[in-house]
C-alpha positions in Angstrom: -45.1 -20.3 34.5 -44.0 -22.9 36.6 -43.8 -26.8 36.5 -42.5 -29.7 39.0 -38.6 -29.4 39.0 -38.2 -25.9 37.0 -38.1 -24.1 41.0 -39.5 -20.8 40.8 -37.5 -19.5 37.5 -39.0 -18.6 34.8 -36.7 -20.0 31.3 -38.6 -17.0 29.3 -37.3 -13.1 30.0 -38.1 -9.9 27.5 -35.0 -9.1 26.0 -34.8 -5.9 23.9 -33.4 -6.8 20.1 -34.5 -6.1 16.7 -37.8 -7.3 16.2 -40.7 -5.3 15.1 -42.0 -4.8 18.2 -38.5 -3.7 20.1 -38.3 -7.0 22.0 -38.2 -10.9 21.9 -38.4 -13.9 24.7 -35.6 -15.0 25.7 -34.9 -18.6 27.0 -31.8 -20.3 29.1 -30.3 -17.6 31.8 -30.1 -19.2 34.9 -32.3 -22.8 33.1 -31.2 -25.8 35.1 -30.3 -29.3 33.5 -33.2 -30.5 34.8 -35.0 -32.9 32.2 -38.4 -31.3 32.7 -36.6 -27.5 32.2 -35.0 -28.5 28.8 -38.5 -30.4 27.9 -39.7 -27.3 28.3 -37.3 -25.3 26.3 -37.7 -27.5 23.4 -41.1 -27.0 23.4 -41.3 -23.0 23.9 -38.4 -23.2 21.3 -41.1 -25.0 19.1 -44.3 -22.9 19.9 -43.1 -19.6 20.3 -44.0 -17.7 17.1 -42.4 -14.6 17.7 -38.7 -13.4 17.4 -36.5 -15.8 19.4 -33.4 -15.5 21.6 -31.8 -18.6 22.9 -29.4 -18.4 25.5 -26.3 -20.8 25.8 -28.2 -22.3 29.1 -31.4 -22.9 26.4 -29.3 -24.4 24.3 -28.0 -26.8 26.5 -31.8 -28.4 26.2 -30.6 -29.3 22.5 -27.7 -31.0 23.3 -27.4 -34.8 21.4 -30.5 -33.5 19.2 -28.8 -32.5 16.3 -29.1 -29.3 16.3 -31.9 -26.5 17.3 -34.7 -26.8 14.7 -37.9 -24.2 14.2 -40.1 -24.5 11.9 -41.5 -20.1 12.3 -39.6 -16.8 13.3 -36.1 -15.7 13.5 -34.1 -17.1 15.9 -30.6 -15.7 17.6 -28.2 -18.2 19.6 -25.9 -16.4 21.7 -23.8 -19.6 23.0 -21.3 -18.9 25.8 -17.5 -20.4 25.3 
C-alpha cells in the first residue's frame, strides 16, 4: 500500500495480541506527519473491522479531532510519553 507522500512505509504491521485469530493490524510505527499519512490512518482507523492497535505515531493523525472514534472492533492505544 502506497500513496503520494506516505514513501515506501507501510502505517499497517501484524502485531501479535489477543484477538481470536492471534494477531491484529497495527498502525503509526515509523507514520510521518504527513497530511496524506494521517488521512490515511483516519481512514484505516475507520474501515478496518478487525481487532485494532494504534500506535502513539497513529494517534498523532487524531490530534485536534477530539478524540479517536470507531464505530466496530476493539481497539488498543499504546501512546508513547
Amino acid at each position: 500500500m502506497q500513496r503520494r507522500g506516505i514513501g515506501h512505509r507501510c502505517p499497517v504491521r501484524r502485531s501479535h495480541h489477543n484477538s481470536p485469530t492471534g494477531s491484529a493490524p497495527r498502525i503509526g510505527p515509523g507514520l510521518s506527519r504527513h497530511p496524506e499519512s494521517q488521512e490515511l490512518t483516519r481512514e484505516l482507523v475507520e474501515r478496518i473491522e478487525a481487532p485494532l492497535v494504534l500506535d502513539a505515531d497513529g494517534l498523532n493523525a487524531f490530534e485536534g479531532r477530539g478524540g479517536v472514534r470507531r464505530a466496530h472492533g476493539p481497539l488498543i492505544l499504546t501512546p508513547h510519553y
